[in-house]
C-alpha positions in Angstrom: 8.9 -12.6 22.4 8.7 -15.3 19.8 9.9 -18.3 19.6 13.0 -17.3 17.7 13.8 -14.7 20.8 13.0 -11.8 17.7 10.8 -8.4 18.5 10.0 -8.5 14.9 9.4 -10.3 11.7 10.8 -8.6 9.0 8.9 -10.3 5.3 10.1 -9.0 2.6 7.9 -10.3 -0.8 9.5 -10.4 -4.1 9.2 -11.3 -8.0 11.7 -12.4 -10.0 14.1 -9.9 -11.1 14.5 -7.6 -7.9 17.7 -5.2 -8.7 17.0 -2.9 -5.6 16.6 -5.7 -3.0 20.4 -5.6 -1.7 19.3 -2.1 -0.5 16.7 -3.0 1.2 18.2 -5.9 2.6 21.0 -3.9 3.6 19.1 -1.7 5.4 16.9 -4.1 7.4 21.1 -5.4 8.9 21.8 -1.7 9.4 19.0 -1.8 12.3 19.9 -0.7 15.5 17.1 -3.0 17.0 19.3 -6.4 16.5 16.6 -9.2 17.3 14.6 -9.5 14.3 14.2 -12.0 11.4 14.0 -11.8 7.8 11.9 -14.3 5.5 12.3 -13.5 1.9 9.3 -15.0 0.1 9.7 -14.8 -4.0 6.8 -15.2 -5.9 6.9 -17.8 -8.0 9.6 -20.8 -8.7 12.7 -21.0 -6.8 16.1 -20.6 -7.8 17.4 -18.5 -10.5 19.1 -14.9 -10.3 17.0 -13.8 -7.3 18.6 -17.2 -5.3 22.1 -16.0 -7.0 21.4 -12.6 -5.4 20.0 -13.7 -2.0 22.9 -16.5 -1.3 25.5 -14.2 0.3 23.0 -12.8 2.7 21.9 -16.5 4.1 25.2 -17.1 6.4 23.4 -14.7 8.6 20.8 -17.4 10.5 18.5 -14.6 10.7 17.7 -14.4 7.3 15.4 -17.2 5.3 15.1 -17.3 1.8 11.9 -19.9 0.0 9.6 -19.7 -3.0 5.8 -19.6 -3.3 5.9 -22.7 -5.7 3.3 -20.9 -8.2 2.3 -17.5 -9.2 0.4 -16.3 -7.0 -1.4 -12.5 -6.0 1.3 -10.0 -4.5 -1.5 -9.8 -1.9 -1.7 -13.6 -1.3 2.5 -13.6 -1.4 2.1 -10.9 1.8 -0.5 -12.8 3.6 1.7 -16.1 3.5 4.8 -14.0 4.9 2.3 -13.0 7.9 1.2 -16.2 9.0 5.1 -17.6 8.6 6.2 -16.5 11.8 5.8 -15.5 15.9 7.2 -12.4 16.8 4.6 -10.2 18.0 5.6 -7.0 15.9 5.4 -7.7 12.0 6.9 -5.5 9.4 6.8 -5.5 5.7 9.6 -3.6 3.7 9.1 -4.1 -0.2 12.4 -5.3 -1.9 12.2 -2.0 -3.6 12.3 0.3 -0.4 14.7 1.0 2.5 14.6 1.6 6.7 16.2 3.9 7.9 18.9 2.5 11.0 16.7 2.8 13.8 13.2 2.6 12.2 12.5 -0.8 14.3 13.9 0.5 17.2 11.3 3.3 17.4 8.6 1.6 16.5 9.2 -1.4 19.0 9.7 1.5 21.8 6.5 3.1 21.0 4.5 -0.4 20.6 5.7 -1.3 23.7 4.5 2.7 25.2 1.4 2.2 23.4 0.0 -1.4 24.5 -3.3 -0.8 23.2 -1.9 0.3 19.4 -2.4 -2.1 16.9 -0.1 -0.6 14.4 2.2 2.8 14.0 3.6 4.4 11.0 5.7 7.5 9.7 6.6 9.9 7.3 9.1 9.1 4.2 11.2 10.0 1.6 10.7 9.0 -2.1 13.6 8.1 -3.9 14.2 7.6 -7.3 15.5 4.3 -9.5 19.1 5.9 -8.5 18.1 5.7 -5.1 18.5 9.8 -5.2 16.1 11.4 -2.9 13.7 13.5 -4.8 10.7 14.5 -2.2 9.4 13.8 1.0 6.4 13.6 3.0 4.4 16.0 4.8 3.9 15.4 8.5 0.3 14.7 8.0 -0.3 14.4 11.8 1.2 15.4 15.4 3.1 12.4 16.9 1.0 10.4 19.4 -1.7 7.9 19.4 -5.6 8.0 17.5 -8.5 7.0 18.5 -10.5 5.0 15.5 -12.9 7.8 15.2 -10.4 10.3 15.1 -8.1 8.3 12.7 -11.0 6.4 10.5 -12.2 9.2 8.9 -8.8 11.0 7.9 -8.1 7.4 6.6 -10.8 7.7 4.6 -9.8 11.1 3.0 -6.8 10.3 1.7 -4.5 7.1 2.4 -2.0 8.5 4.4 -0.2 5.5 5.7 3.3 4.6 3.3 3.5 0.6 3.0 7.2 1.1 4.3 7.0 3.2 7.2 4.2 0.5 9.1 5.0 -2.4 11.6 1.9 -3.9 12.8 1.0 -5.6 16.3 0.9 -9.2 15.2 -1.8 -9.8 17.9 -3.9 -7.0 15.9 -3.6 -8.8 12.6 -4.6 -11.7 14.2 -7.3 -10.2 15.4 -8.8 -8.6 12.1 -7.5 -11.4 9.6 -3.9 -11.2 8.4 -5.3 -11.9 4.7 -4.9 -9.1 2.2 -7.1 -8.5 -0.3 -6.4 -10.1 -3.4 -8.9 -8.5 -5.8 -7.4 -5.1 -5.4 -4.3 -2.9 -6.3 -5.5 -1.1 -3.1 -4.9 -4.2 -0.7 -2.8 -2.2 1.7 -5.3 0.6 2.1 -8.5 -2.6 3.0 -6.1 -3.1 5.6 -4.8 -0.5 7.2 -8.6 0.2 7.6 -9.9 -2.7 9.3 -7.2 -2.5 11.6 -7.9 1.2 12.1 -11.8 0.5 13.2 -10.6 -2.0 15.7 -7.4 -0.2 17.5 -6.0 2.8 18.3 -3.2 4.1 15.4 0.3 5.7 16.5 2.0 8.1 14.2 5.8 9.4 14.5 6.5 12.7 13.2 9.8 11.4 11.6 10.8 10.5 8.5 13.1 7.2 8.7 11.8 5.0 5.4 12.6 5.1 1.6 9.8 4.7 -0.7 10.9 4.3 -4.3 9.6 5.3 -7.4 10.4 3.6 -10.7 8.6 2.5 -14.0 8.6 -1.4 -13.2 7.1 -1.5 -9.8 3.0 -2.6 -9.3 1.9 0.5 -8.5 2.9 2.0 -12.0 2.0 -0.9 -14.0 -1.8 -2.1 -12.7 -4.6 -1.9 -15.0 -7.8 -1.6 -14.4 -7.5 0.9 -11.4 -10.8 2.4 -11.3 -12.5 -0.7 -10.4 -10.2 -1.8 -8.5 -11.0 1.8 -6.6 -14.8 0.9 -7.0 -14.0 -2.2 -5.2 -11.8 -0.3 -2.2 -14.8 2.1 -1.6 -17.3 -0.8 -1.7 -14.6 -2.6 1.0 -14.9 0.9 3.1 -18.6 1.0 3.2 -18.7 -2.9 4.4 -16.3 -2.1 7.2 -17.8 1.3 8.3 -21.3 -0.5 8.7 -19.6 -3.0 11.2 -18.6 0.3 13.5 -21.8 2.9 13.6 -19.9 4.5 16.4 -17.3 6.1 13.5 -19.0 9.0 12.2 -18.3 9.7 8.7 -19.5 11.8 5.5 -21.1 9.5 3.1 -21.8 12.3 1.1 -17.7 12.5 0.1 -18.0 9.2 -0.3 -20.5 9.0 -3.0 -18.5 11.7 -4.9 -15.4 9.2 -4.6 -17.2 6.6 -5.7 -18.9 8.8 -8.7 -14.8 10.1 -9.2 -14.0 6.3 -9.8 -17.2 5.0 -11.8 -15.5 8.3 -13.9 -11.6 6.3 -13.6 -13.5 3.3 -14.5 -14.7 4.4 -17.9 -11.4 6.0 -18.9 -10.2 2.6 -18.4 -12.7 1.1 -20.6 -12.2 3.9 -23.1 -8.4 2.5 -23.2 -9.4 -0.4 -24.2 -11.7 0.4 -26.7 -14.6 -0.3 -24.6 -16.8 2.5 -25.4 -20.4 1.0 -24.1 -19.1 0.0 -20.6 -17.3 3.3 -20.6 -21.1 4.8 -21.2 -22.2 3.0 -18.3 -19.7 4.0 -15.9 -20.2 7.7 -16.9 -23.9 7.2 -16.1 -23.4 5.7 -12.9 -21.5 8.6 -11.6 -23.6 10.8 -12.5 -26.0 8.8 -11.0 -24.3 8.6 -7.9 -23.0 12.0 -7.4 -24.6 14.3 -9.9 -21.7 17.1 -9.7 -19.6 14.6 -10.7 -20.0 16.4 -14.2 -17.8 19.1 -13.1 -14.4 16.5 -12.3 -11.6 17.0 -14.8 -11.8 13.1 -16.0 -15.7 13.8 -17.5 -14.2 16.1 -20.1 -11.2 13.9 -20.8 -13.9 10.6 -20.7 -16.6 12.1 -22.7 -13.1 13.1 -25.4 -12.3 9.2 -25.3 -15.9 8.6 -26.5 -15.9 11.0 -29.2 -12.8 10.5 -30.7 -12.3 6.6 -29.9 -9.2 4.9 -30.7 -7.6 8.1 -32.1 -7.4 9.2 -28.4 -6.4 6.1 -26.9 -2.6 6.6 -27.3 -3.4 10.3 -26.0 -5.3 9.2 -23.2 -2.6 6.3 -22.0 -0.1 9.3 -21.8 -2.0 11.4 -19.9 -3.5 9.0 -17.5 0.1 7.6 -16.5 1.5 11.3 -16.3 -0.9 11.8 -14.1 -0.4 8.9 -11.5 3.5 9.9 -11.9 2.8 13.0 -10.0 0.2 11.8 -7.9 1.3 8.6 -6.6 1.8 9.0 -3.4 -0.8 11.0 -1.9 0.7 12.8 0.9 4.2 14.1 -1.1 4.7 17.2 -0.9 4.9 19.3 -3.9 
């Protein structure tokens, strides 16, 4: 127990305007599991509307409400809602997203089962800015615990772990460094890895989080994302060579890398960039020579050719795309 008497510490980072967070905050007192704590950290200065929102929700002594002071990295914001705290199960919901009523109390149970886990997660729903339910996740595994060379390697494949269906083993983030990356959109995905080549991962075959979609949130509006990808892969490759007991195909992950040197130059291209973009279509190929066949080298080598006339063309494509690939393990 912590020193609060609470199973878990709920952090919940924000920015500014956050017209979803009475939803989420709802849903974290809707909890079956009653001994937790809620610390609301908004990014930036204090007070303004997202105080106005937040003041009807501090009579409850369980909740906290403070200000980073400055602007700093929604990764940095998440590591400072870590460290501020004791219980030894952590979990983050995004002011944007929802728990279902007893998401906390099945996780704590199976924690508790599963000593050795350092972190379990779930399946989910995706729900639009109407909070309407529009799709939901595959059970991309059977419910139970995995090994990190089982788990490691379908990690790698595709990130199947939804930022709000985890809660963490705050002895395991201890353990690996609770500090997100702050150089990367991808800072979730560095993390659930590291943690994944040092303990065992639970899964529940259940669906009990909401993961929204909606044009404002991070996810939609990064830049820059393939090398910020680049980065992620480079991140992999440095953690894999700390455990040579995971096996792994480093073949697929040349081809990734090559697929984002490819996501890299359509970001150049975007920007009008055409000689780095060059450079990034040559270090794919470089790196994974059938790169030349992936659907982004015709659209890249287009961007070249026809230059800013196929920037505007390109931006709409490019953020079609992410809309219907977002979250990786949706089912269509």
């Amino acid at each position: 127990m912590s020193e609060t008497g609470a199973m878990v510490d709920v952090r919940m980072p924000a920015r500014g305007v956050a017209p979803y967070i009475g939803e989420a905050i709802e849903s974290v007192l809707a909890q079956t599991l009653r001994d937790w704590t809620l610390l609301i950290s908004e990014n930036g200065a204090p007070g303004g509307k997202l105080a106005e929102q937040l003041a009807p929700y501090l009579a409850d002594s369980r909740i906290r409400y403070r200000s980073t002071g400055a602007d700093l990295s929604a990764a940095a914001n998440h590591t400072r809602l870590i460290a501020d705290g004791t219980a030894p199960y952590v979990g983050i919901l995004h002011d944007d997203d929802r728990w279902h009523p007893r998401f906390l109390e099945r996780r704590v149970a199976f924690m508790e089962a599963q000593p050795a886990c350092g972190l379990v997660f779930s399946g989910n729903y995706e729900i639009d800015a109407k909070s309407d339910r529009i799709r939901s996740s595959e059970f991309v595994l059977a419910e139970g615990v995995y090994e990190p060379k089982a788990f490691v390697p379908i990690l790698l494949r595709r990130n199947v772990i939804g930022f709000p269906t985890v809660v963490v083993r705050r002895s395991a983030y201890e353990a690996v460094g609770p500090a997100f990356d702050e150089e990367t959109i991808s800072y979730d995905f560095e993390m659930w890895l590291r943690l994944a080549i040092r303990f065992p991962v639970g899964y529940l075959a259940v669906r009990d989080a909401d993961y929204r979609i909606h044009d404002s949130q991070v996810t939609m509006t990064a830049g820059r994302r393939g090398e910020q990808r680049l980065r992620s892969l480079e991140q992999a490759d440095a953690l894999l060579a700390t455990a040579p007991e995971i096996e792994v195909d480093r073949r697929w992950l040349r081809r990734r890398k090559a697929g984002a040197h490819l996501s890299a130059a359509l970001d150049d291209l975007q920007e009008a960039n055409r000689a780095a973009a060059r450079r990034h279509i040559r270090a794919g190929l470089t790196t994974y020579p059938a790169v030349a066949f992936d659907p982004r080298m015709p659209a890249a080598l287009a961007g070249l050719v026809l230059g800013r006339r196929g920037i505007r063309a390109l931006a709409r494509m490019r953020y079609a795309v992410l809309r219907r690939q977002l979250w990786v393990h949706i089912r269509r």
